[in-house]
C-alpha positions in Angstrom: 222.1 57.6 7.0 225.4 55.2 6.6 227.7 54.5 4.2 226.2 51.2 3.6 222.6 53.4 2.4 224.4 55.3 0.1 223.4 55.2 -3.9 226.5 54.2 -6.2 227.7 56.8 -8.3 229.1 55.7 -11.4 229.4 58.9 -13.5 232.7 60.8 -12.8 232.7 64.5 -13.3 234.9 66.6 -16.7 238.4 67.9 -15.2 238.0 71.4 -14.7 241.2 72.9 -15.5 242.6 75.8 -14.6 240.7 76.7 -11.7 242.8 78.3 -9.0 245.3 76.6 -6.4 242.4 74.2 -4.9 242.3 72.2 -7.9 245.4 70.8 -8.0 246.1 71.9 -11.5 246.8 75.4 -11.5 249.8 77.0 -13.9 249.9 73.9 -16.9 246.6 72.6 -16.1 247.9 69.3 -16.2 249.3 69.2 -19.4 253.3 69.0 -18.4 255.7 71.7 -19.7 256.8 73.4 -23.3 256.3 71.6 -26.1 253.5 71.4 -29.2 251.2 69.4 -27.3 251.5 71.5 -24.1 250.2 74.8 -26.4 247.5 75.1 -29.2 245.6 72.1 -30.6 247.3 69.4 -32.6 245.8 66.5 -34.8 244.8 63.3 -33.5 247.5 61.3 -35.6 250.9 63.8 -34.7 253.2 61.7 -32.7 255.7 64.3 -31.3 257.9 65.2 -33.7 258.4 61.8 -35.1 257.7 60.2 -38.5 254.2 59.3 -38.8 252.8 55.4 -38.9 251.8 56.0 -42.8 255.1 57.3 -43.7 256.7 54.1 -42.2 254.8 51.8 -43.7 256.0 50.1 -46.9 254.3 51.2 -50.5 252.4 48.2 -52.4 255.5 47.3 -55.1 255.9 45.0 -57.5 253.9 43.1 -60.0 250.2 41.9 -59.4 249.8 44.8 -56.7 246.3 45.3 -56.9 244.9 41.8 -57.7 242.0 42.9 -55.5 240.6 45.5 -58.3 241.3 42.8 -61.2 238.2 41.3 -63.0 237.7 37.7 -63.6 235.4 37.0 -66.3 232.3 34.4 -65.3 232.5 31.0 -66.2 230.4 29.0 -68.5 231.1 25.4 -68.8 230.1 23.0 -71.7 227.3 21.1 -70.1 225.5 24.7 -69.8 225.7 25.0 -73.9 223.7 21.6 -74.3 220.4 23.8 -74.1 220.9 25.3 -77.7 219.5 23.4 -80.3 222.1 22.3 -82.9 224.4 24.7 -85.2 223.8 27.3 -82.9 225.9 30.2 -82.6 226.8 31.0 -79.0 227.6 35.0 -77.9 226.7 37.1 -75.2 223.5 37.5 -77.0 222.5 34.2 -77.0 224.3 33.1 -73.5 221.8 36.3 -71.9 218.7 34.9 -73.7 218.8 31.7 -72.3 219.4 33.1 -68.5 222.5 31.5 -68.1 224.6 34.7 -67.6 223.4 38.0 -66.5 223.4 41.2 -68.7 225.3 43.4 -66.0 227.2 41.2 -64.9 228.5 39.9 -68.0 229.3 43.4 -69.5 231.1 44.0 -66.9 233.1 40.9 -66.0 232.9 38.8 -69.9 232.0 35.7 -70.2 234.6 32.8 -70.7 233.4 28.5 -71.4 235.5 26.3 -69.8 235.6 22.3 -70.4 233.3 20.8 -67.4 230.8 18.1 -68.7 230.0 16.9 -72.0 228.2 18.6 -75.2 226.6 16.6 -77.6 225.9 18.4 -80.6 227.3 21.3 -83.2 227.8 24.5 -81.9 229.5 27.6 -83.7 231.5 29.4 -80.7 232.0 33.4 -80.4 233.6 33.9 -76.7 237.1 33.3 -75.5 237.2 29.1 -74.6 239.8 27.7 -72.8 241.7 24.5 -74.6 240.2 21.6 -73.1 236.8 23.3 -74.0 238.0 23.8 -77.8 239.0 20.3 -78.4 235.5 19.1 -76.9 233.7 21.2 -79.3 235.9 20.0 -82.3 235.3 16.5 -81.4 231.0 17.1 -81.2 231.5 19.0 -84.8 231.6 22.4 -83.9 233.5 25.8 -84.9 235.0 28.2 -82.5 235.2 31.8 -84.1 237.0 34.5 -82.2 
């Protein structure tokens, strides 16, 4: 047998601590002197006495702070309207019937028509409209009722 014929180890074996003068870590098993972390068992996020990482971090201040959990409503342009037939009344109601929102998400979220494209005909409006919308819809004939 040589060194050469050997098989590779690659797994290394636990520490064994505090097993008598041969092991090389006899009275503080490797674990220095005094001290919190030299005793029982602490958490995994103490940091010796000083001020933790989430106490040093800054709060979220100030205004708009939690733009993440804000809900948009889902937009509806003109050109979708030209599906009604004319004098229509557009709601949620008749925006869901035609598949051009969904139910759930438009409970949840609302439903706004902006001013993209062009409409044709009369249409009485129900749902919030931005202005370039409105003016559109006044010039085809058509009411806006909120």
């Amino acid at each position: 047998m040589n060194l050469s014929n050997l098989s590779k180890t690659t797994k290394k074996e636990k520490k064994r601590l505090g097993q008598g003068h041969g092991s090389g870590r006899v009275k503080t098993s490797g674990r220095g002197t005094k001290g919190q972390k030299s005793r029982g068992k602490i958490p995994l996020h103490f940091e010796g006495g000083a001020l933790p990482l989430i106490k040093r971090l800054p709060f979220r201040r100030g205004k708009g702070k939690n733009k993440v959990f804000k809900k948009k409503p889902i937009v509806v342009n003109i050109k979708a309207l030209n599906l009604f037939k004319k004098d229509d009344a557009i709601d949620l109601k008749a925006l869901i019937s035609k598949k051009i929102v969904d139910e759930k998400e438009a409970g949840i979220y609302g439903v706004k028509i902006l001013g993209d494209g062009e409409i044709k005909m009369p249409l009485t409006i129900k749902l919030p409209i931005s202005k370039k919308a409105g003016e559109k819809i006044k010039k085809a004939g058509g009411k806006i009722e909120i």
